[in-house]
N, C-alpha and C positions, 0 to 999 in steps of 0.2 A: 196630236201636238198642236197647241195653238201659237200662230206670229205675235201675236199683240201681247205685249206685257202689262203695258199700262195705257190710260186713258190718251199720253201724246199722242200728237197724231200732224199730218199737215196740216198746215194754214193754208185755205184755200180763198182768194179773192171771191166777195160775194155782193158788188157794188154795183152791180150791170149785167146783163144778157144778152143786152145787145151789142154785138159785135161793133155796128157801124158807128155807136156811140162814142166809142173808144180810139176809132179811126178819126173820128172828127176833132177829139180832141186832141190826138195826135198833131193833126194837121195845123188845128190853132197855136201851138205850141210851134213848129216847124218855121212859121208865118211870122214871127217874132227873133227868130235866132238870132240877127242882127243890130236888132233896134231897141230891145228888150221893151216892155209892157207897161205902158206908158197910164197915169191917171183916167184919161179917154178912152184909150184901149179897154179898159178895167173895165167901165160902162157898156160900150158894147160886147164884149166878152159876156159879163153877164145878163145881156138879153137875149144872146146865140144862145148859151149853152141853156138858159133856163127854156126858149124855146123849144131844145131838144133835150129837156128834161134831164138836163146833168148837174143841174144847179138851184137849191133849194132855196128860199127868200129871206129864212130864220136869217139869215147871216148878211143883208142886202149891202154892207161896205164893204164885204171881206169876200167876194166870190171867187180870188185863187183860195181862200183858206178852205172855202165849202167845199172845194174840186181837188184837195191836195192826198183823197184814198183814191180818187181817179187816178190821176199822175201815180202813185205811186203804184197801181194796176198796172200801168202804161211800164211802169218799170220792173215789177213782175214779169212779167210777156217778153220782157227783152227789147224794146222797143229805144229803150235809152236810160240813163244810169241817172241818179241826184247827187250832186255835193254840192260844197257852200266854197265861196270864195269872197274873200274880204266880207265878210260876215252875209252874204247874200247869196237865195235859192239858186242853185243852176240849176239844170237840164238838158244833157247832151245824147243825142241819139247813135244810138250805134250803126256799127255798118249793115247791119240787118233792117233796122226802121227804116234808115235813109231809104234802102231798096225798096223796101215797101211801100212808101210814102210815093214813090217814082214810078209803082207801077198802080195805081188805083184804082187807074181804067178796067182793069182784066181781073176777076175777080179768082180767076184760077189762076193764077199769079200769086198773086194776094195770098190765095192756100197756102201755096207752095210753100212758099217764104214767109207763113207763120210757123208753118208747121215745124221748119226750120227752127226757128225764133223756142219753139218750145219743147226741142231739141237741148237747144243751151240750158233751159231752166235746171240749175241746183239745185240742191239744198245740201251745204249751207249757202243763203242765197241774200243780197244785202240789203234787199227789197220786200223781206218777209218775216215772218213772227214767228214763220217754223222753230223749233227746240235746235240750238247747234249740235246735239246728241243728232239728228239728220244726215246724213252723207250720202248723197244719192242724187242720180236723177230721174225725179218722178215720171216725166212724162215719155222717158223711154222705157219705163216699169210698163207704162197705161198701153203703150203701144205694141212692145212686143207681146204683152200678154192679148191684146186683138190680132194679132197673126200666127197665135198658138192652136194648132188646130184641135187638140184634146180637147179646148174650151169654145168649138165650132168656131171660132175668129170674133165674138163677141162678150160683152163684160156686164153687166148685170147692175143697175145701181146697187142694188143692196150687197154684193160682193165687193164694189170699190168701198162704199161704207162700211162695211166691215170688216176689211182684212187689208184691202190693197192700202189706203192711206194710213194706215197704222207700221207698214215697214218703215223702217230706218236704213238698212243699207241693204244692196244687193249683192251677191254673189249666186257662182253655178248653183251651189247648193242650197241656199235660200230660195233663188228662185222654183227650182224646181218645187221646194217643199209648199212655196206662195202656192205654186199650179195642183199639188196635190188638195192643200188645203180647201182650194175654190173648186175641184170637184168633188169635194165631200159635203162642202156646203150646197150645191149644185144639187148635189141629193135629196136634201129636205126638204118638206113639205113647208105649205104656205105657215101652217100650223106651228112647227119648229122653227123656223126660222124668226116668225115673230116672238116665240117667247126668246131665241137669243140676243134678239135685239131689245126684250122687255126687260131682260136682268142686267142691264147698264144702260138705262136709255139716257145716262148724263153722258156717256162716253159717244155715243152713236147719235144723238139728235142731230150737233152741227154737221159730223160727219157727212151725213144723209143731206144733209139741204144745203149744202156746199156743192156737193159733185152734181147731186142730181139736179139741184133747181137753176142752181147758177152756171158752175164752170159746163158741163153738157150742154148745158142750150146757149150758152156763148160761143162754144167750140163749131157747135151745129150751126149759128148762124155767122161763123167764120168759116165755114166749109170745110174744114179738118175731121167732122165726125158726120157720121149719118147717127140719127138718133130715132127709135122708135118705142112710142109709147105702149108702155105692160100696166098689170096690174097693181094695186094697190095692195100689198098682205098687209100691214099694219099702220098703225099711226103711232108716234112718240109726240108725250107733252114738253114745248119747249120752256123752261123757268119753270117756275114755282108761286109765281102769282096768282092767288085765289079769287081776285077781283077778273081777270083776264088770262082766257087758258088760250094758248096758242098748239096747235097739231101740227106737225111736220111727217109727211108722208115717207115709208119705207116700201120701196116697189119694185118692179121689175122690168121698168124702161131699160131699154137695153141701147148701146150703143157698138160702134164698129167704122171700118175704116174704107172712106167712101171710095170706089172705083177709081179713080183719078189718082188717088195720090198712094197703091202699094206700094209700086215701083218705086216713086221715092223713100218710102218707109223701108223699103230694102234695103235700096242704097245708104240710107243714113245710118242704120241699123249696122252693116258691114265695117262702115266705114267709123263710127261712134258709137262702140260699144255701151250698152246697157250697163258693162261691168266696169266700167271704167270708175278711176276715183276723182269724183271732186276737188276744185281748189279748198283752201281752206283759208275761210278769211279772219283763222285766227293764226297765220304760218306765220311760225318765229321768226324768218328768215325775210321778210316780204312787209312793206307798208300795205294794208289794209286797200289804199285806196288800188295799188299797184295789181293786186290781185283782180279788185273788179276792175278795170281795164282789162285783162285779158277774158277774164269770163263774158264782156259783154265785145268783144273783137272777133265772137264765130261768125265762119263766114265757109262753108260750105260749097266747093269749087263745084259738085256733082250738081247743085241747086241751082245755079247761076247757068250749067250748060241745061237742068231740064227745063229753065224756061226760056230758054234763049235768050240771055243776056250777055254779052259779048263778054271773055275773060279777060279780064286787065292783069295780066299774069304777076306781075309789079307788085298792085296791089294787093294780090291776096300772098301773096309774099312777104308782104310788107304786114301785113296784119295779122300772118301768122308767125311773123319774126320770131318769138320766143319761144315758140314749138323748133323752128328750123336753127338755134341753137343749141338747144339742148339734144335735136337729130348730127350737129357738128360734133358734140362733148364723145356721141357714142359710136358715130362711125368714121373717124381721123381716115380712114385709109378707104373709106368706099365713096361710092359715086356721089352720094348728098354730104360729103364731107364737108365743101364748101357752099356750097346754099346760102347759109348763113351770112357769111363774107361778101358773095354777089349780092342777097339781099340791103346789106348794108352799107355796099359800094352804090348802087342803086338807090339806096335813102340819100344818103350824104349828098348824090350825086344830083337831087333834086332842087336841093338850094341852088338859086341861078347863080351865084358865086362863089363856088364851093366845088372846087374840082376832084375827086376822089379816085384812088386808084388801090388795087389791091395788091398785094404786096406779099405777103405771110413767107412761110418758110422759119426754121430754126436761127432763131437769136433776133427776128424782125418781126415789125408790128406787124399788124392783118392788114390795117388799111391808111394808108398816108394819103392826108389831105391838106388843100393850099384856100385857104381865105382868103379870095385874091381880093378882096375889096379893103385888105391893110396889109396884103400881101404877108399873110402869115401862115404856117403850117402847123399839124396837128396831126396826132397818132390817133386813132381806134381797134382797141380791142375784145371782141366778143368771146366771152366767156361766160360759164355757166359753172354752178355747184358740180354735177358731174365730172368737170372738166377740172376739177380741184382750186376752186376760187372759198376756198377754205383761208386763202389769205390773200394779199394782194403784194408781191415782191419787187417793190417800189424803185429798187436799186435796178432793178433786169426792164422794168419798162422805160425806168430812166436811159438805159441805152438804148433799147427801141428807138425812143425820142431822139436820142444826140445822132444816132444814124441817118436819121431823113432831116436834123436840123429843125424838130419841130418844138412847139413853147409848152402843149401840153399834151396830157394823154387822156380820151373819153372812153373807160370801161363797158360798154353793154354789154347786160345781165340779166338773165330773166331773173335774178336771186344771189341773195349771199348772205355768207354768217356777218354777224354784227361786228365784229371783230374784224375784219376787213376794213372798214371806216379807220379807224388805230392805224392801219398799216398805211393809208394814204395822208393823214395828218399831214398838213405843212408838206405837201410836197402837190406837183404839178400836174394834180391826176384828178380829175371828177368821176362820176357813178352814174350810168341813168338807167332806171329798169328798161328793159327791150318793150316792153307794153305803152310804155310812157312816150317812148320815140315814137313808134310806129305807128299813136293812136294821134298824136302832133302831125305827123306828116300825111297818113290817110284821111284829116280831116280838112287840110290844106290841101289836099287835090280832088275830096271830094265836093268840097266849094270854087273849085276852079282856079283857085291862087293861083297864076301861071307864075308871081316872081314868087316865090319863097326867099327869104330876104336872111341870111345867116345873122344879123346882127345882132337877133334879142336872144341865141342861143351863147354866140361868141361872149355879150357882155355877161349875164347869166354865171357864165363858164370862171370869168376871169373874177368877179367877185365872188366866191364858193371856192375855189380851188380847195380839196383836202376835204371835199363833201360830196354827199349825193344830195344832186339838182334834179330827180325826179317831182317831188313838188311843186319845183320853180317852172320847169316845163309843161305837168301837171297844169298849173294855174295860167299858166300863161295859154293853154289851148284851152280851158274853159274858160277862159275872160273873150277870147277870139269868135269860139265857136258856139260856147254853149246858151240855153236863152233863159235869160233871166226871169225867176217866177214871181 
């Protein structure tokens, strides 16, 4: 039984090798958050990067356009996400880059918390070309299949070229059938195996020099893989040019997972299943952009204590907000029932004038809060599709409201049916996804904002009434935080 149906397969970044090239652009990027990239900048920018070889001359006025498969490498890897705001590039990094940006010094660090980073990667994934037919995540396919001991703990380039990047989704039973599969090919001879690869060599040429030539010896010079060169069994013609024949090798470099980081890959592996399902950034239910905020908001509590970095308990609370509601919708009556509510009375309670307290109970909001800087009060409540936000019953919040004397009521949600919006129409209630908050406030204290200032939430609120102001706060932390390209 063969996995592969057809020629899809991953889109694998193939712009770089070098690890440290990638960091540097990072950094350049980081260096700007504030001030965004000025005419001058631009100039030296492309002297840097041309001296590190990231930036070709064909294009000498345009060198972020030369660099913009870099950046979007950078946002593959998880390092930080792209959108546009008022018609211009952003660039915000996630709570994973920032960490890693912060530890540079330590290069086992650095592992730790890519390896992390490549953990989160999907597919579907909003920084890649992969087929949406994809649902998976790759790189815990790549990894538990290196801790499977049937296949001695390592992976074969010409096995990931031929079978592993060709999956589409994982289960027990696929996988299992992947691991059958790769010890049957595991069998054959240098001889068979090149002619499998010689009867579709349209299908397996990129395959082959994606994994092996590019992402492998990226990986290997980010520390996440040991990498050791095998033999060459065959060659594949790349194109079909008669003037210019290009050979791409099919081998038996092998890769595996360097000493330092199993225990991590344990732990990640335990804790984020391989079988897990993907967002989906075509969910009915969900703005597009709302989904990647949460896909790029991993943040791995097990990661932060194995390299010693202090846990800000807050914030990984805060950034898993929409996980720890929809852990509210399912366990009302056990111990993480409220999570969610403390998480949220803890957000609110960040703005320096914005007093927050929790509340909940039958017939009352979750969390009544006071703006004291117009002395005004306000209901929140967290709610998720589990939790039956199948509508929004406008009249039962409205007494929520009249009970604490408050002017409106703010829904967090990780999600909802469309139809809900209808049910707030003309009445005194906004919407914000739980990603969109949490990604506002965690980036406000991971720049140090000591006042958090209610005001551009409160105005926001009162023009929208009878909408979701996800967008609005959306924009308003990429105008703040993210850097302009």
């Amino acid at each position: 039984m063969t996995l592969r149906i057809d020629s899809k397969k991953w889109i694998l970044y193939r712009h770089t090798t070098d690890f440290d090239k990638l960091v540097v652009l990072a950094e350049i990027l980081k260096s700007y958050t504030k001030t965004g990239i000025s005419k001058e900048d631009k100039t030296n920018l492309n002297l840097k990067l041309k001296e590190l070889g990231l930036y070709n001359e064909r294009n000498p006025e345009l060198p972020l356009d030369a660099i913009n498969h870099k950046i979007n490498q950078l946002s593959y890897y998880m390092f930080g996400y792209q959108t546009k705001i008022d018609g211009q590039d952003r660039f915000l990094f996630s709570p994973l880059g920032n960490l890693f940006l912060k530890h540079l010094d330590n290069k086992e660090k650095t592992a730790k918390i890519f390896l992390a980073m490549l953990w989160a990667v999907q597919y579907q994934h909003p920084h890649s070309r992969t087929d949406s037919e994809f649902q998976l995540y790759p790189f815990r396919l790549i990894y538990k299949l290196l801790t499977e001991s049937k296949l001695s703990n390592k992976l074969y380039a010409f096995e990931v070229a031929y079978l592993v990047v060709f999956i589409r989704e994982v289960t027990k039973v696929k996988y299992e059938e992947l691991v059958n599969e790769l010890l049957k090919l595991r069998k054959l001879s240098d001889e068979e195996i090149a002619q499998k690869f010689q009867e579709d060599r349209h299908a397996y040429v990129n395959s082959a020099y994606e994994w092996d030539y590019y992402v492998s010896t990226l990986f290997e010079s980010a520390g996440v893989l040991d990498k050791i060169d095998g033999i060459v069994i065959t060659t594949l013609q790349h194109g079909d040019s008669k003037k210019q024949i290009t050979l791409r090798k099919i081998t038996r470099n092998e890769v595996s997972i360097p000493e330092n980081l199993k225990t991590l890959v344990q732990q990640l592996e335990n804790e984020y299943s391989l079988f897990e399902k993907p967002l989906l950034l075509n969910d009915p239910e969900r703005l597009k952009i709302d989904v990647i905020k949460e896909i790029y908001s991993f943040y791995p509590k097990m990661l932060l204590v194995e390299i010693g970095e202090a846990v800000d308990d807050f914030k990984f609370e805060l950034l898993n907000l929409p996980k720890l509601i929809e852990q509210y919708a399912n366990n009302n009556d056990g111990a993480e029932a409220y999570l969610s509510e403390d998480a949220l009375v803890d957000g609110f309670n960040q703005f320096y004038n914005v007093s927050a307290n929790k509340v909940g109970g039958a017939g009352n909001t979750d969390i009544e809060c006071l703006y004291r800087s117009k002395m005004k009060k306000f209901a929140v409540e967290a709610k998720s599709t589990k939790n039956k936000l199948l509508q929004a019953n406008a009249n039962r919040l409205g007494e929520h409201r009249e009970k604490i004397g408050g002017q409106y009521s703010i829904i967090v949600t990780p999600r909802y049916v469309p139809g809900v919006i209808r049910d707030i129409r003309n009445n005194p209630i906004v919407i914000i996804q739980s990603s969109t908050f949490s990604e506002y406030l965690y980036n406000c204290i991971d720049n140090d904002l000591r006042e958090i200032d209610y005001e551009d939430f409160d105005s926001i609120i009162v023009n929208n009434l009878g909408k979701d102001i996800s967008k609005n706060i959306s924009d308003l932390t990429i105008s703040r935080f993210a850097t302009q390209k």
